[in-house]
N, C-alpha and C positions, 0 to 999 in steps of 0.2 A: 887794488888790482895792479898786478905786474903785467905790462907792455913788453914782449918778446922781443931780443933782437931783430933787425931783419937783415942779420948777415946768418941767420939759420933758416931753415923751412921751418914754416910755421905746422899746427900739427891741424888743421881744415884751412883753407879754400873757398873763400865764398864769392858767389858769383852774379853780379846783379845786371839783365841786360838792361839798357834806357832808352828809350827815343820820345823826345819832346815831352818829359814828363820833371820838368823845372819844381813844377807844382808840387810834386810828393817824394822825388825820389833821392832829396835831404834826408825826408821823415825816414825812406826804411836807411838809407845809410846811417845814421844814428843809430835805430834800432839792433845794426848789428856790432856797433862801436861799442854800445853798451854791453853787451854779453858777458855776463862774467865768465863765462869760458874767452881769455885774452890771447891766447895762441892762435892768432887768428890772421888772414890775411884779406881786406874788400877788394878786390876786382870789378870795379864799372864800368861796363862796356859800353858807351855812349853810341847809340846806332846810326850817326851823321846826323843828330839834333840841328834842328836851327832856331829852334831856341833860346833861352838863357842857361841852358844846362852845362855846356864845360866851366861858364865862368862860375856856375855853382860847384863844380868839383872844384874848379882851382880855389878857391874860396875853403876848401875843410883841410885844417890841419890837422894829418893823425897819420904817421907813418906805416900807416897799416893799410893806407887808402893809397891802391891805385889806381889811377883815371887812363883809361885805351879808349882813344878817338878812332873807331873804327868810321867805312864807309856804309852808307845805310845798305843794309841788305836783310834785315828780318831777323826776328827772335833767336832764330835755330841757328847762323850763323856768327849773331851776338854771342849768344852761350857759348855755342863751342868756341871762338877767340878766346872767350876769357878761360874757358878748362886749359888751354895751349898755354895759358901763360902763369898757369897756376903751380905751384912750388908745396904745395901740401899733400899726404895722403889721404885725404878726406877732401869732399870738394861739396857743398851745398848750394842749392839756389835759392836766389830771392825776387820775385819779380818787384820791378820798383814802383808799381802802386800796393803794395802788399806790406806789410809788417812784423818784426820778431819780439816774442817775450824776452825777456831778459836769461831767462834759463833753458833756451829753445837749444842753442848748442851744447850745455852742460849735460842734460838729457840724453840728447841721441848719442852722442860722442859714447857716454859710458854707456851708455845700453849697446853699442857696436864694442864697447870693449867687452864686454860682458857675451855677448855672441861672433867668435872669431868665424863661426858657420857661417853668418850673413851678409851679404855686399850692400845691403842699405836699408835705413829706416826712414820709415816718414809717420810723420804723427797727424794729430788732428787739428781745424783749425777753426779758430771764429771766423762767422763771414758779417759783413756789413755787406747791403745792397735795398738802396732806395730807402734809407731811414732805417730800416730794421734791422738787425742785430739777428746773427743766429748762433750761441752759446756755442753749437758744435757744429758744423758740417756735416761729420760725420751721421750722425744722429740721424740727419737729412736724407743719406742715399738711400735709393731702393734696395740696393742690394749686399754693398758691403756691412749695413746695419743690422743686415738680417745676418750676416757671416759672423759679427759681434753678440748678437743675440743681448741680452741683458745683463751680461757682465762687460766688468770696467778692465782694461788690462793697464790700469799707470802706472805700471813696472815694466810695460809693453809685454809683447808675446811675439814667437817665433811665427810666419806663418809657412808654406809650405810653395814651392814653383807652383801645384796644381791651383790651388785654391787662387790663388792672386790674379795667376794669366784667367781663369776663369772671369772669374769677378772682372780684368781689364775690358774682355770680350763684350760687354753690356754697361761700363761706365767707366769715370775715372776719378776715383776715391784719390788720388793720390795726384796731390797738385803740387808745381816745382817748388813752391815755397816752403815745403811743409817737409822736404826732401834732404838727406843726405847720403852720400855712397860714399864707397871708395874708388879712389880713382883707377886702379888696375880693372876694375871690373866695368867701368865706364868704357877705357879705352877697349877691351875685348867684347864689349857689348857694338861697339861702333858709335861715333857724334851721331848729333841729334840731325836728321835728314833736312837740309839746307830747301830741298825743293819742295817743301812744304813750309806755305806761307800761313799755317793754320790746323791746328790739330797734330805739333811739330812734338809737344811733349805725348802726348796720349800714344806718338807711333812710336817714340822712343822707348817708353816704358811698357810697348808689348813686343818690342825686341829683348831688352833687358829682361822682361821677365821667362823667357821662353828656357834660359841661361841662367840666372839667378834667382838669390832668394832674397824677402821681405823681410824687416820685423815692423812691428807698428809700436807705436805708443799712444795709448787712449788718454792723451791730455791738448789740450787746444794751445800749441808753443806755436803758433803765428795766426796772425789776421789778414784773411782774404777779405779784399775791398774791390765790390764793383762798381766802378766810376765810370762817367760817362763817359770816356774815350775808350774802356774795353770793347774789346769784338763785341758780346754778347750785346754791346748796345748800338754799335756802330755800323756791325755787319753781319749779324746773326745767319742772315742768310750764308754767306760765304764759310762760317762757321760749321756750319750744320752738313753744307755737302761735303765737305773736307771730311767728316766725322763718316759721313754713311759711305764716302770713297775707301775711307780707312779701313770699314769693315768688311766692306764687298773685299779687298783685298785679304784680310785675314782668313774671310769665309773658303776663298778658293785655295789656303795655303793649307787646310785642315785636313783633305779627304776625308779618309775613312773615320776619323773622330767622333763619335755622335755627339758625344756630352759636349766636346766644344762648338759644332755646328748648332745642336740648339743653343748653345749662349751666345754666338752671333745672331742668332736668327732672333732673339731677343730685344736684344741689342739693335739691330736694324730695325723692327717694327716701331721699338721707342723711339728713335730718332726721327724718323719717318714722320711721328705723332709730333713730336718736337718743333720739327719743319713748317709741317702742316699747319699748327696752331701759330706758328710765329706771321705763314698768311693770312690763318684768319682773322687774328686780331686785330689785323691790318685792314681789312674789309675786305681782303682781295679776297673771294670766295673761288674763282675759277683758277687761279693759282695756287690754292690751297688743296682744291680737287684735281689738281694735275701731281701735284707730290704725291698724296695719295695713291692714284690709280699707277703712278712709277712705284711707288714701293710697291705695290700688290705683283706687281710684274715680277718686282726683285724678288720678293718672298711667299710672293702667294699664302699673305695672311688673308684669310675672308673679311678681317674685321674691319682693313684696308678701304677696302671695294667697298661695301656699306656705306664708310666715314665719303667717301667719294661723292659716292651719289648721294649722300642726306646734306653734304654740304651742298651741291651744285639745286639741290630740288628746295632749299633751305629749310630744310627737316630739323635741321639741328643745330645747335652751337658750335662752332669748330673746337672751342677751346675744351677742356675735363668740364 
């Protein structure tokens, strides 16, 4: 493996935010060291850790590693520092509880050489969460699985502006780990929005997509890991309404669209049910019937209102 000068620009960019994550965010910094695609440059944006995390950066020798002591101010404004200081025309993320295969850059790299149409690809990813392993994520979604149907694309495939903003309207199949663009199409898309402490990637990537185009690659080139200091464990709540704020906003930017209004309208009901089940399982049962009966207001699904009242009369189990 040849090490690129760094009196050149490298040819990607990779961008890893951190805050208080000592514990793992070695592991993905390795993971990208290893790549046999070498043209490469780490960017770690440490988010005012107080931690042992700088003295872990200053600790990896590898000229390809650079360490920015930002002050804490959140995921969205970690990323965007480190794109500002990025010298590549390809730019990649990696969150640093997260993981790369070894051939995760050699992959999308050619497959964006192979389509000059496209402004980025993101592939598919293993997840770990509470002991279990899931082969594909992918596999997992409601919705982009069914846009897969049951063929394999590990050559990747083009996809289309329509099809993807669709598909972002109701999930998000495309996690920053798993993600690479170019960086002209990043800066014209606009940084990822600082005033969201939550739901920071998901609004970025349905700005991007409004503007750009997708490809995917149907191979698992990184490992999603959820640990106990992600949101989803930490602050699910906080999570969740950032998610159905995100969409009420996209719902009102649509008008006359129908096909995209039902795919928020979709999109909001799930979430909603999301919400709801993360009170129930909590016991909070009259909290769980208050999201409810707001999203029926939001969307006037009936199924809403039901789930409301069976929760509050204890009819039913909040959760599927």
């Amino acid at each position: 493996m040849i090490v690129p000068s760094t009196d050149t620009a490298p040819r990607c960019s990779v961008v890893i935010p951190t805050y208080n994550r000592a514990h793992s965010v070695g592991d993905a910094i390795a993971s990208v060291l290893r790549q046999t695609m070498a043209d490469l440059e780490c960017i770690v944006v440490d988010d005012g850790s107080t931690d042992s995390t700088p003295a872990l950066l200053a600790s990896i020798k590898d000229q390809r590693l650079r360490a920015i002591l930002g002050r804490h101010a959140g995921v969205a404004a970690a990323r965007n520092l480190g794109v500002a200081h990025a010298r590549a025309p390809l730019v990649a993320f990696l969150d640093s509880d997260d993981l790369w295969r070894p051939h995760k850059l050699t992959h999308e790299i050619a497959f964006l050489d192979r389509h000059p149409e496209l402004d980025a690809v993101f592939s598919d990813l293993e997840k770990e969460d509470g002991g279990r392993v899931y082969p594909s994520f992918m596999r997992e979604t409601a919705v982009f699985s069914g846009l897969l149907g049951e063929r394999e694309y590990r050559d990747g495939v083009a996809l289309s502006r329509r099809e993807v903003f669709l598909v972002l309207l109701e999930e998000v199949p495309i996690k920053p780990s798993a993600l690479t663009l170019r960086r002209d199409a990043f800066d014209k898309a606009g940084r990822f929005d600082e005033t969201w402490s939550s739901s920071e990637d998901w609004e970025f990537l349905l700005r991007f997509a409004r503007a750009h185009r997708f490809g995917y690659l149907d191979l698992p080139l990184a490992v999603l890991r959820v640990g106990d200091d992600s949101l989803h464990r930490t602050d699910q709540a906080r999570g969740d309404t950032a998610m159905i704020r995100l969409l009420l906003r996209e719902r009102r930017l649509l008008n006359g669209d129908r096909e995209a209004r039902a795919a928020v309208q979709r999109g909001l009901v799930t979430r909603v049910k999301h919400f709801g089940w993360h009170h129930g399982d909590a016991g909070r049962r009259r909290a769980a019937a208050a999201v409810f009966l707001r999203g029926f207001v939001l969307t006037l699904s009936p199924g809403l209102l039901v789930r409301a009242f069976a929760v509050l009369l204890g009819l039913t189990r909040v959760a599927p």
